[in-house]
C-alpha positions in Angstrom: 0.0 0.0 0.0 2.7 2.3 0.8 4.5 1.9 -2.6 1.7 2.4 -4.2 0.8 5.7 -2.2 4.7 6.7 -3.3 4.4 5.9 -6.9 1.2 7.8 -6.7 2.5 10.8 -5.1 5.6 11.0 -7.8 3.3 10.7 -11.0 2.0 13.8 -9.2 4.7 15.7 -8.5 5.9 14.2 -12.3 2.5 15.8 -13.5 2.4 19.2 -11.7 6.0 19.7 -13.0 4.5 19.3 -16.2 1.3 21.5 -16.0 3.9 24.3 -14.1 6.1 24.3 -17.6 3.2 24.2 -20.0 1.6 27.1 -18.1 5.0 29.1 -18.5 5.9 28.2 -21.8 2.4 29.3 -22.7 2.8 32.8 -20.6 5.9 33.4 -22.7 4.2 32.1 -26.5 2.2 35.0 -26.5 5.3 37.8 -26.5 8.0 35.4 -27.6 6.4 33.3 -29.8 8.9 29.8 -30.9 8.1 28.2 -34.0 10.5 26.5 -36.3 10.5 28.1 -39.3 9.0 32.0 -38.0 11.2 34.7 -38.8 11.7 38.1 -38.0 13.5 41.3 -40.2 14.2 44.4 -38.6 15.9 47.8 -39.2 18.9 48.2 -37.4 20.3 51.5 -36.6 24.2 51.4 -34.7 26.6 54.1 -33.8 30.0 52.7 -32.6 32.2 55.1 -30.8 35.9 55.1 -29.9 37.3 58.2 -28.4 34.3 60.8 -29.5 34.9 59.3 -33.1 31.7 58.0 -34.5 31.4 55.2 -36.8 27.4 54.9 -38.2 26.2 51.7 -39.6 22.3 51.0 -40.9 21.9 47.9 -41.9 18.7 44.8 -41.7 19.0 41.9 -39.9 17.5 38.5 -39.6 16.8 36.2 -37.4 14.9 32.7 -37.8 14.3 29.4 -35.7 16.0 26.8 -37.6 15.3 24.1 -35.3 14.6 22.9 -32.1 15.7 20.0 -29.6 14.9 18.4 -26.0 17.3 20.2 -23.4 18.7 18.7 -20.8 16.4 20.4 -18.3 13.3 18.4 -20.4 12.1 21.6 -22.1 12.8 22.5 -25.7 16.1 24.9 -26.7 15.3 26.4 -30.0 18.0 27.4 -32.3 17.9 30.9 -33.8 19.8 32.0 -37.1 20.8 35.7 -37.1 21.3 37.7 -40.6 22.5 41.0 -41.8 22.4 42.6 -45.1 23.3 46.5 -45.8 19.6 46.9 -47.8 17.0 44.7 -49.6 19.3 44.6 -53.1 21.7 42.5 -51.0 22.1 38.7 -50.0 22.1 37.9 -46.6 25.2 37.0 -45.2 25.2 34.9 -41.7 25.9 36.3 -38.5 25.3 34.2 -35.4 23.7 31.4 -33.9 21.6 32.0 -30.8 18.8 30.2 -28.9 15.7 30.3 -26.8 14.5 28.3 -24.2 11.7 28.5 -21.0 13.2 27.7 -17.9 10.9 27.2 -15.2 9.5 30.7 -14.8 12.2 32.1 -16.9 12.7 32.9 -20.5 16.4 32.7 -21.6 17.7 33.5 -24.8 21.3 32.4 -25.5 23.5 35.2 -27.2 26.4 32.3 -28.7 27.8 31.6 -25.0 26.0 34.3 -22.8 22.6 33.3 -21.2 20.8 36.4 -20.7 17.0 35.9 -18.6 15.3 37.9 -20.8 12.0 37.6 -19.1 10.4 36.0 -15.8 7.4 35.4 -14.2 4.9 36.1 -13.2 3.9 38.9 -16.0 3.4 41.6 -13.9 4.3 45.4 -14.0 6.8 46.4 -11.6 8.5 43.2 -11.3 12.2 42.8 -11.2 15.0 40.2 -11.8 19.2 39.5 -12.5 18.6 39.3 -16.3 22.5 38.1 -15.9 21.8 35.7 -13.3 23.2 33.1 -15.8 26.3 34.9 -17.0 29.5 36.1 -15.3 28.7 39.7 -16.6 27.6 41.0 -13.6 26.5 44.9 -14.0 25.9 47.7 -12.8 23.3 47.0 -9.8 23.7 46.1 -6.7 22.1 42.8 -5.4 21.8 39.6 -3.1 21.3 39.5 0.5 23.1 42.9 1.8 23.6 44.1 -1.6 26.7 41.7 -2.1 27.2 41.2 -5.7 26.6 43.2 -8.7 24.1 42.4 -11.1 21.7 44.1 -13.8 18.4 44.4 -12.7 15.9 44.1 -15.6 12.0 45.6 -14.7 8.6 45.1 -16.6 7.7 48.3 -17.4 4.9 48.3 -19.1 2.5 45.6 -20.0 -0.6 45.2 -22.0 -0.5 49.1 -23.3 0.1 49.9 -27.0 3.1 50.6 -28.7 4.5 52.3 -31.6 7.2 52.0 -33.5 7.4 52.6 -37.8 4.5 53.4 -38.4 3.3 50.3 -37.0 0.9 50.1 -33.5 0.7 47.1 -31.3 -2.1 46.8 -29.1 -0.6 44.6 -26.4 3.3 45.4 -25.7 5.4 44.3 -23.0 7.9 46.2 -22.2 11.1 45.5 -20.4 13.6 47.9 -18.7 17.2 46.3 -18.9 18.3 49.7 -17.5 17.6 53.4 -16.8 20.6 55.6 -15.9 20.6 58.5 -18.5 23.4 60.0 -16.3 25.2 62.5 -18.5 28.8 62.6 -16.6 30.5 58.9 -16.3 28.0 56.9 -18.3 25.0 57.3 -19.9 23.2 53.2 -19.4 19.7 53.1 -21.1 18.6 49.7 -22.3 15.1 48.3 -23.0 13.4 45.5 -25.1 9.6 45.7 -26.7 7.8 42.6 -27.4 4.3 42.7 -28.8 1.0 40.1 -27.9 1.3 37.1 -31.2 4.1 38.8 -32.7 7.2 39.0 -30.6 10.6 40.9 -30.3 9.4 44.2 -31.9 12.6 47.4 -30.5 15.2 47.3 -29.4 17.2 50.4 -27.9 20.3 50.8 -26.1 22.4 53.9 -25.2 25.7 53.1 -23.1 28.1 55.8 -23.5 31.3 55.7 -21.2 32.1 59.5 -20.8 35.7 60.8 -20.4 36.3 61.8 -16.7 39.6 63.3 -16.1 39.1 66.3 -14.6 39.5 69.2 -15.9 40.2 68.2 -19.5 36.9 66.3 -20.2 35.0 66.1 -17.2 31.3 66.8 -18.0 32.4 67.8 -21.7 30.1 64.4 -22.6 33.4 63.0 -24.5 32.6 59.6 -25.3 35.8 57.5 -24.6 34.0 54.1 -25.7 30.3 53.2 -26.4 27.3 52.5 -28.5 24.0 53.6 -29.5 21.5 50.7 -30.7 18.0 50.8 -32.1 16.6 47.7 -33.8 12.6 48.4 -34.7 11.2 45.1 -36.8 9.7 45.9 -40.2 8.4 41.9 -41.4 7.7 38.9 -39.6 6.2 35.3 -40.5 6.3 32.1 -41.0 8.8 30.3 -44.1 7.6 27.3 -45.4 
């Protein structure tokens, strides 16, 4: 009687595991979609620069699930094919590979070797996470018990409100905060990702600037010693056959 009670009791735990993944993986479907064979093209906007010097780059990219396999944590790791190409005249040429996967309550896309938790449950606004929990990246937060360790904490900032970006509303957008320091002396750190209801990864924008601080040449001058501005803002997305 009692192994049968304890072979009962582990189909339910078995079972409940299961439910708790589907429920997540469904949470995430509707702002990250994952299907083999959907694809996304956006316009891509990048300044690069290197002691003030500007470098400007505008260019489409890519991406597509190209497959997807059992992981070891008995979810589903879907591999995602990155593309650029400097206008619509030109071939693609290949980029990266990265991946996707729900973890639990988390969703973590895999930039080649760096996991980043790109979103977490529950769907909420207001809540917060390490979106480098994963990685050895650390950042510029403080977090932990006592503040010991540095980390980047990410924020849902919006959720279920419209969005626009080209010309192009979205009803239902989440929207998450990666960062929010527009300081204008040491570094300017302003990161956030948009992702829209049945459609997915819609902007992108970053802005990290690392400002010159040796006083009194460049101090407050905004002299960018190193940095980056990003915007990515999708233009297409579907399904290939």
């Amino acid at each position: 009687m009692r192994r049968l009670v304890g072979v009962l009791l582990l189909l339910i735990t078995i079972s409940c595991g299961e439910q708790e993944e589907a429920i997540a993986t469904d949470a995430f479907s509707g702002y990250f979609p994952l299907k083999v064979g959907s694809f996304s093209i956006y316009d891509v906007d990048e300044i690069q620069y290197q002691q003030n010097v500007q470098t400007h780059s505008v260019y489409e990219l890519k991406t597509i699930v190209v497959d997807s396999f059992i992981n070891e944590e008995g979810g589903y790791t879907y591999t995602i094919n990155r593309f650029k190409r400097m206008d619509s005249t030109k071939p693609w040429s290949f980029l990266a590979t990265w991946s996707a996967r729900v973890n639990g309550r988390q969703l973590i896309v895999g930039e080649g070797n760096i996991s980043y938790v790109r979103i977490t449950l529950p769907l909420v606004k207001g809540q917060k996470w390490n979106g480098n929990e994963l990685n050895s990246t650390g950042g510029p937060d403080r977090c932990g018990t006592g503040t010991t360790y540095s980390c980047d904490t990410y924020e849902i900032t919006s959720l279920k409100e419209a969005f626009s970006a080209a010309a192009t509303t979205y009803d239902d957008a989440l929207t998450v905060t990666e960062h929010n320091d527009p300081d204008l002396l040491v570094k300017n750190d302003v990161r956030k990702q948009v992702y829209a209801a049945g459609v997915g990864l819609v902007y992108v924008s970053k802005t990290v600037l690392n400002y010159c601080t040796t006083p009194p040449a460049c101090y407050g001058t905004q002299y960018v010693d190193t940095g980056y501005k990003y915007t990515q803002t999708l233009k297409q997305s579907g399904v290939e056959k």
